[in-house]
TORBADREN-844305 format. One record per residue (C-alpha): z, x, y; residue number from 0. Coordinates in nm, 3 decimals. Layout:
N
+---------+---------+---------+-----+
:      c3 :      c1 :      c2 : num :
+---------+---------+---------+-----+
:       Z :       X :       Y : NUM :
...
+---------+---------+---------+-----+
// end
This chain:
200
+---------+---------+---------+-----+
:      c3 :      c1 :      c2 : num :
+---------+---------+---------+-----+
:  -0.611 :   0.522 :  -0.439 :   0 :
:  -0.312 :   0.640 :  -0.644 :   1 :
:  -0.173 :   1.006 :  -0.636 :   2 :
:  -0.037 :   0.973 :  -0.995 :   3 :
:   0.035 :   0.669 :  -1.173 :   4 :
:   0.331 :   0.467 :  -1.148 :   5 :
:   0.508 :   0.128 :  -1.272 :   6 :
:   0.409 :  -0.024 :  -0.929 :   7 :
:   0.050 :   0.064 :  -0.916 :   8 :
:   0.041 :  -0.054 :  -1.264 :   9 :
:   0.212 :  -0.404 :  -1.172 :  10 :
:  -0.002 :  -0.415 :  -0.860 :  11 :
:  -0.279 :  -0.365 :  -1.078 :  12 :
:  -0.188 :  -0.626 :  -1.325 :  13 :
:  -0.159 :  -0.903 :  -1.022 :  14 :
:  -0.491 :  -0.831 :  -0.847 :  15 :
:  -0.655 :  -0.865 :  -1.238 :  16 :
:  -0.483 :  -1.211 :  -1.273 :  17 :
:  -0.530 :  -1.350 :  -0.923 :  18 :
:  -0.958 :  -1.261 :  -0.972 :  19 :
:  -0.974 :  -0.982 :  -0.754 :  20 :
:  -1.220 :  -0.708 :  -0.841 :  21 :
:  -1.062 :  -0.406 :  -0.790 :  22 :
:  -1.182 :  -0.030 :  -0.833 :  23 :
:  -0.863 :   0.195 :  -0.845 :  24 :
:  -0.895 :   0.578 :  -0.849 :  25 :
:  -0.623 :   0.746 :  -0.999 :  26 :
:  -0.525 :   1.128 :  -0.949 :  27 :
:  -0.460 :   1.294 :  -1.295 :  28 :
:  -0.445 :   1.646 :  -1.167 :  29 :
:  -0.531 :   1.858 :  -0.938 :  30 :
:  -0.875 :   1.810 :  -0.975 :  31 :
:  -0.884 :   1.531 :  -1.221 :  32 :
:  -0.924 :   1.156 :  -1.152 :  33 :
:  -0.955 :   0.813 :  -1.366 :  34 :
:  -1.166 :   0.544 :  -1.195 :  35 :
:  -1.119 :   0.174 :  -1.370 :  36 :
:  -1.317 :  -0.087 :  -1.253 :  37 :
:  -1.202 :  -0.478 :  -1.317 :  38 :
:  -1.484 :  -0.740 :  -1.216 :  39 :
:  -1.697 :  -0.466 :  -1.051 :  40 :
:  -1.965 :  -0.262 :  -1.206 :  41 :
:  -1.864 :   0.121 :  -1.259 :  42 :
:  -1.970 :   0.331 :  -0.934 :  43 :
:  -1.884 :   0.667 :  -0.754 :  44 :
:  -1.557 :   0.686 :  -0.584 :  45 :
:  -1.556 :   1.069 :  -0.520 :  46 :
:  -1.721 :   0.972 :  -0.181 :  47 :
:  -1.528 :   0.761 :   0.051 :  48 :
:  -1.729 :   0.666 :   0.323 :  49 :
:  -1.871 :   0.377 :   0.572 :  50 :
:  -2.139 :   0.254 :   0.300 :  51 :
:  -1.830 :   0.270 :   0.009 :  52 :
:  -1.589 :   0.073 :   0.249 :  53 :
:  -1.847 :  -0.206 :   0.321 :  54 :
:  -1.798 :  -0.308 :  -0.034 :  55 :
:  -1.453 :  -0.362 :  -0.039 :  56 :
:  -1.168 :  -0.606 :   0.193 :  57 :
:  -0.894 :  -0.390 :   0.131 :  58 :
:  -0.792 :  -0.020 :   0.035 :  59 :
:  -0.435 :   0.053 :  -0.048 :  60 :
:  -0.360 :   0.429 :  -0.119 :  61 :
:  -0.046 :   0.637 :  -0.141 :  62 :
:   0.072 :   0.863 :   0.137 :  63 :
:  -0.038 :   1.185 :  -0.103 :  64 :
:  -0.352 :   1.028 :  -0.193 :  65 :
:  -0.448 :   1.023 :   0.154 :  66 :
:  -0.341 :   1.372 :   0.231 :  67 :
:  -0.589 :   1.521 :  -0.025 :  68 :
:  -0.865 :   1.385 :   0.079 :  69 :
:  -1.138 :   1.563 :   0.294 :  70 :
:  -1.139 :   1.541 :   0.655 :  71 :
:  -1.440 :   1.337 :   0.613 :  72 :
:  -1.348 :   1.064 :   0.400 :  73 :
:  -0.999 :   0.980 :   0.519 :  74 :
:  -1.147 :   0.984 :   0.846 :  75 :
:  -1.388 :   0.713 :   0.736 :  76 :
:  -1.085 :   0.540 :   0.577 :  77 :
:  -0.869 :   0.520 :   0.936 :  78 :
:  -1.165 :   0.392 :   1.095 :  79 :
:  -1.159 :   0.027 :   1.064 :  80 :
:  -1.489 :  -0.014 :   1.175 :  81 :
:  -1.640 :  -0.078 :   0.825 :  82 :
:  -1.394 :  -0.380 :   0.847 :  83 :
:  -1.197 :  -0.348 :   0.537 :  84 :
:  -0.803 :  -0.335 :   0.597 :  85 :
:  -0.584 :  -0.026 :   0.477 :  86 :
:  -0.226 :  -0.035 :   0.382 :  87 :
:  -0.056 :   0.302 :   0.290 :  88 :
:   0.271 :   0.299 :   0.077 :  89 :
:   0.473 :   0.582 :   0.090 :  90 :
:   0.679 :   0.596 :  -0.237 :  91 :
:   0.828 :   0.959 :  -0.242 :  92 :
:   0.915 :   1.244 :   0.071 :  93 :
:   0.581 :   1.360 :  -0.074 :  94 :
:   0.370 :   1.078 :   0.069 :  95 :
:   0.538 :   1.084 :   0.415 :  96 :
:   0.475 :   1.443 :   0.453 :  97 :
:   0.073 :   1.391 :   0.372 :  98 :
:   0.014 :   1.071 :   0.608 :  99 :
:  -0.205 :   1.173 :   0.918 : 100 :
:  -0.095 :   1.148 :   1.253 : 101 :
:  -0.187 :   0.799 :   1.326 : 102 :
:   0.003 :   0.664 :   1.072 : 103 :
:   0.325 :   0.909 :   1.062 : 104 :
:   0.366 :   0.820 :   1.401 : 105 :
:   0.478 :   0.513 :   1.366 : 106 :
:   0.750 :   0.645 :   1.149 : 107 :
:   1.106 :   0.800 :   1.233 : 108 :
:   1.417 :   0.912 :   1.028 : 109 :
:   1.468 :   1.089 :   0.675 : 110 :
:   1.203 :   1.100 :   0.373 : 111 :
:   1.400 :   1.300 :   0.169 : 112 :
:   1.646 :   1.026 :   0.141 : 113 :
:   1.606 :   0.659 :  -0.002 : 114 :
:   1.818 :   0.315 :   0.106 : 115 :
:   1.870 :  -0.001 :  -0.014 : 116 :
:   1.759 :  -0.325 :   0.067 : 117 :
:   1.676 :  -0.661 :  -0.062 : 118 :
:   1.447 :  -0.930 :  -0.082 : 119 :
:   1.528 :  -1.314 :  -0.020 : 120 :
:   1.590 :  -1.482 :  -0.283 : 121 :
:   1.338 :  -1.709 :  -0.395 : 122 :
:   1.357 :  -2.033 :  -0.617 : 123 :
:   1.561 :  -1.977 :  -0.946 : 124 :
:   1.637 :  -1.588 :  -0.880 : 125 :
:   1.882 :  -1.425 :  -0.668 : 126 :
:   1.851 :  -1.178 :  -0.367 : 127 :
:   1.658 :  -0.883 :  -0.522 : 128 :
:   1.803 :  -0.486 :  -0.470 : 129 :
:   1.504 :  -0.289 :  -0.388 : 130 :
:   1.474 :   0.081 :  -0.272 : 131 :
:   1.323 :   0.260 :   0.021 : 132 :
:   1.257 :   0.608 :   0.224 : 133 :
:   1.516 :   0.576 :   0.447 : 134 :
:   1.283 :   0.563 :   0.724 : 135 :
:   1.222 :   0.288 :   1.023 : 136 :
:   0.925 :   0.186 :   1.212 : 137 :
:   0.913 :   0.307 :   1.563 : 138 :
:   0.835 :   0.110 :   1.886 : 139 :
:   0.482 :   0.215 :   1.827 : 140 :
:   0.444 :   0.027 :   1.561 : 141 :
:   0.283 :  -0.331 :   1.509 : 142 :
:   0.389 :  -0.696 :   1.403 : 143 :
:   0.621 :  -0.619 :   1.034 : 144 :
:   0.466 :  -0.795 :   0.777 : 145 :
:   0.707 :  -0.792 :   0.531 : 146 :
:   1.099 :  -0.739 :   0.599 : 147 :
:   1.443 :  -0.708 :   0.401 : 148 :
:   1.704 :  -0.922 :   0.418 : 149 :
:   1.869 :  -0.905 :   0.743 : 150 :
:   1.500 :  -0.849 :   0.963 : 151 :
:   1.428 :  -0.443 :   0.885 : 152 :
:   1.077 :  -0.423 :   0.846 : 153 :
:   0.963 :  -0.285 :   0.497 : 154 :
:   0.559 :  -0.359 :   0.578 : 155 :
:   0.436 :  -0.285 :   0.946 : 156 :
:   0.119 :  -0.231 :   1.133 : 157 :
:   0.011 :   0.058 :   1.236 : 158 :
:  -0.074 :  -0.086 :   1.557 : 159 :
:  -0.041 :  -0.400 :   1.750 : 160 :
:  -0.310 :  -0.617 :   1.565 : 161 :
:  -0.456 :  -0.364 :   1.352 : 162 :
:  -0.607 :  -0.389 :   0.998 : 163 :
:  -0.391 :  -0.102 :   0.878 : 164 :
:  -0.032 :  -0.124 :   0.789 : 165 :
:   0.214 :   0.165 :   0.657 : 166 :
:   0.468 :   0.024 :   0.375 : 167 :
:   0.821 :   0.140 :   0.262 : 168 :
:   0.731 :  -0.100 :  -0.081 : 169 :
:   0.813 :   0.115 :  -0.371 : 170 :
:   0.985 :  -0.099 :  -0.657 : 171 :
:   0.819 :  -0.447 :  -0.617 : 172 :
:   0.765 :  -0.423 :  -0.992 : 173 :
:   1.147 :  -0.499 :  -0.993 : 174 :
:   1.078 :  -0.829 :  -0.917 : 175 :
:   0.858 :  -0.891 :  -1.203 : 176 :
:   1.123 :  -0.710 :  -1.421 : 177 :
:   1.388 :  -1.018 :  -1.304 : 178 :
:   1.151 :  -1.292 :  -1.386 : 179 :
:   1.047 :  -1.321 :  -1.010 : 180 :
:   0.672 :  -1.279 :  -1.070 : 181 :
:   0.585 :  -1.548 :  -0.815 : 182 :
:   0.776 :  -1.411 :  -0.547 : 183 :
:   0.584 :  -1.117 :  -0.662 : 184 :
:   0.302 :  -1.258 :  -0.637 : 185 :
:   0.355 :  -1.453 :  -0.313 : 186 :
:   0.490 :  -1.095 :  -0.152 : 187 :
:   0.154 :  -0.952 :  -0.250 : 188 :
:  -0.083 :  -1.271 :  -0.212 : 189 :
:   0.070 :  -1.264 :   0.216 : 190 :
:   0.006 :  -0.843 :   0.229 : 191 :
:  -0.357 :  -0.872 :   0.118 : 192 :
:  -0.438 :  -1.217 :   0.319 : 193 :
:  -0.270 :  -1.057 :   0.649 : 194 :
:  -0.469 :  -0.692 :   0.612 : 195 :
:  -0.792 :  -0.789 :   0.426 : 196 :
:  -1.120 :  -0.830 :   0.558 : 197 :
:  -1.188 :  -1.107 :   0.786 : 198 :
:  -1.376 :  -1.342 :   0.571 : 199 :
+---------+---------+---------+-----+
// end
């Protein structure tokens, strides 16, 4: 679920396609425009998100805005992991902070409106990567990090101890496959989806 699309959806995108996942991704166009694409799944409705819709997937990644429009309904199916499937929200502007419910924006302290650096390990053949961020952290409320920068700040987290969902600072991992890192791209994303995704 994408609030408007972006290089890093599109990468993202691009990744899931070659690595075989099916994917359904639901793209706001405008305010009441979307544009559903389907790869290795046959076309269905996504207006309604609900228990029966989240059965059918292992994980649901969204944007902080995408989240905050929808009804009370369906992002309260989304938050309860019941249905199984694992949800990570990425929060790429002060726009997504400000529309992530309660139980996710509580795991979060310190300024949206601003952004930090950070960087990646380096991987084989390419250097230390300079990535961007809010310039938030993760408070004590928050679970096991699942990805961090350079130096141990967490940059992926859970949104609680052992949970299936997980609130991300990732913004710009498209940078990676812009340096000719597009294993540790994949490798960043191939460890987020096997640590949040259904149980299989």
């Amino acid at each position: 679920l994408q609030s408007a699309p972006s290089f890093e959806w599109r990468s993202l995108s691009r990744w899931l396609a070659r690595a075989g996942a099916r994917v359904a991704a639901r793209t706001r166009v405008s305010d009441t425009r979307y544009r559903d694409r389907f790869e290795g799944l046959p076309e269905r409705a996504l207006d309604t998100i609900d228990r029966e819709l989240l059965s059918q997937f292992d994980l649901v990644i969204a944007d902080g805005a995408a989240l905050g429009v929808l009804d009370e309904a369906s992002r309260s199916a989304l938050l309860d992991t019941d249905h199984g499937a694992g949800v990570l929200a990425l929060l790429h502007d002060s726009a997504d902070a400000k529309a992530l419910p309660p139980k996710l924006s509580d795991v979060l302290q310190g300024d949206a409106e601003r952004q930090a650096l950070y960087r990646l390990e380096a991987s084989a053949g390419v250097r230390e990567t300079g990535m961007t961020r809010l310039a938030l952290t993760f408070s004590d409320a928050a679970g096991e990090a699942l990805l961090s920068a350079v130096g141990g700040t967490p940059i992926v987290a859970r949104a609680d101890p052992g949970g299936r969902i997980a609130v991300g600072l990732l913004r710009d991992s498209y940078r990676l496959v812009g340096v000719g890192a597009q294993q540790q791209h994949a490798n960043l994303w191939s460890d987020l989806v096997q640590s949040l995704a259904r149980a299989a």
